[in-house]
Steps between C-alpha positions, in 0.01 A plus 500: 500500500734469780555248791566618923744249578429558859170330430643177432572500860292278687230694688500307820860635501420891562376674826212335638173631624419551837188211446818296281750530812203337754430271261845364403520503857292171575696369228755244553817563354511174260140607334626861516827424271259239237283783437725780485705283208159343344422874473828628385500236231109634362577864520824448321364317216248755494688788424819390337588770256511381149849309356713732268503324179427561162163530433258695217544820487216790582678734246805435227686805434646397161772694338726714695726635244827547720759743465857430492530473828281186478283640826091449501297578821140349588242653780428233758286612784326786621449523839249658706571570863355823586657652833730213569839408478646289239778334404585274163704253588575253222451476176533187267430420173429161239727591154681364282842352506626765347286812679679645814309693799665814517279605840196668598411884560247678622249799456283667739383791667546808342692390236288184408526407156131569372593163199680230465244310800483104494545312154668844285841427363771679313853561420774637766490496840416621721213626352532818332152634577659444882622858606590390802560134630582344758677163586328201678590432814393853700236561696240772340318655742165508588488884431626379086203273485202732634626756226196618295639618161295859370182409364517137644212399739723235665887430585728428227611125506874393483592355171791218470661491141767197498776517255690241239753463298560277176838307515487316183281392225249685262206468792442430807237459756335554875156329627449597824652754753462404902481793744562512857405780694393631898199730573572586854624162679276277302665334160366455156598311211359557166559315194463728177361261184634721217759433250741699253695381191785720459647528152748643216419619170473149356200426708248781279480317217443111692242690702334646210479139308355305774289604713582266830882568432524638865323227629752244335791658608388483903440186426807436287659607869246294747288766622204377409301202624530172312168499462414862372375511190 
């Protein structure tokens, strides 16, 4: 799901029509400026994108055995833009105290990562089924996102993977990951409901004798609602 935040701009507020302009016209200017911010007000409340804050989760990854390096990576958005430009702009995340965002990369194009879309996880990052990555921040052209891969019947989508790192502790957690991104001139915001517990060696045998251990530890760490069950 993701949100234009150019739509929360009040409609009255872009180019009128021809009929609009004649209309406004016969308008006086006191009535004009209630109804422009009476209409603002609506259309704003309308399409507010969502608050980022913890929420349930469409998918737990439970589990990520790290390496020494203490690295784990999660796939956060997949986005289709056929034959447009596109650039990701932000990335934020919901984790633990003691879970650092390393950063964001991309795949796309030819070298689009073909697993690892929205909701995988793993160990290291970036990614190592990412051949080639590339940072946020850089505009991938529109000629990257109308690439058809062989025996594809449409463009390949660009993949965001967004890295972490455990500082301290046995485990540690993320609940949501925020992206911001531009098709063109218009910007999105999309708000990725998955979550990742990120663990050493001592976390096998918890997991294996209880079976909502990865659900008590994001919530050991406040990223679940107080009133999930």
């Amino acid at each position: 799901m993701y949100y234009d935040c150019q739509w929360d701009r009040p409609a009255m507020l872009n180019r009128p029509s021809w009929l609009t302009r004649r209309v406004i016209a016969r308008i006086s200017a006191m009535v004009l400026v209630v109804a422009v911010m009476a209409a603002g007000t609506l259309t704003w409340r309308a399409t507010r994108p969502e608050p980022f804050r913890v929420a349930a989760p469409e998918v737990l990854f439970g589990g990520i055995a790290m390496k020494d390096d203490h690295k784990f990576h999660m796939g956060v958005a997949e986005i289709q833009a056929h034959g447009k430009d596109v650039t990701v702009l932000e990335v934020t995340a919901l984790a633990s105290d003691n879970v650092e965002l390393l950063g964001a990369v991309t795949s796309y194009g030819p070298d689009v990562a073909t697993q690892g879309g929205p909701g995988g996880g793993g160990s290291a990052f970036p990614p190592k089924y990412m051949n080639t990555v590339h940072p946020i921040g850089e505009v991938i052209p529109a000629s990257a996102t109308s690439y058809v891969p062989k025996r594809w019947d449409h463009p390949a989508p660009i993949i965001v993977s967004a890295g972490f790192r455990l500082m301290s502790g046995h485990s540690g957690g993320v609940n949501g990951v925020r992206i911001v991104y531009k098709v063109g001139n218009r910007q999105h915001t999309e708000i990725a409901r998955f979550a990742a517990v990120a663990c050493d060696k001592t976390c096998d045998k918890a997991a294996k004798n209880d079976s909502d251990y990865y659900e008590k530890v994001l919530r050991a760490h406040g990223l679940l609602p107080a009133d999930e069950d």
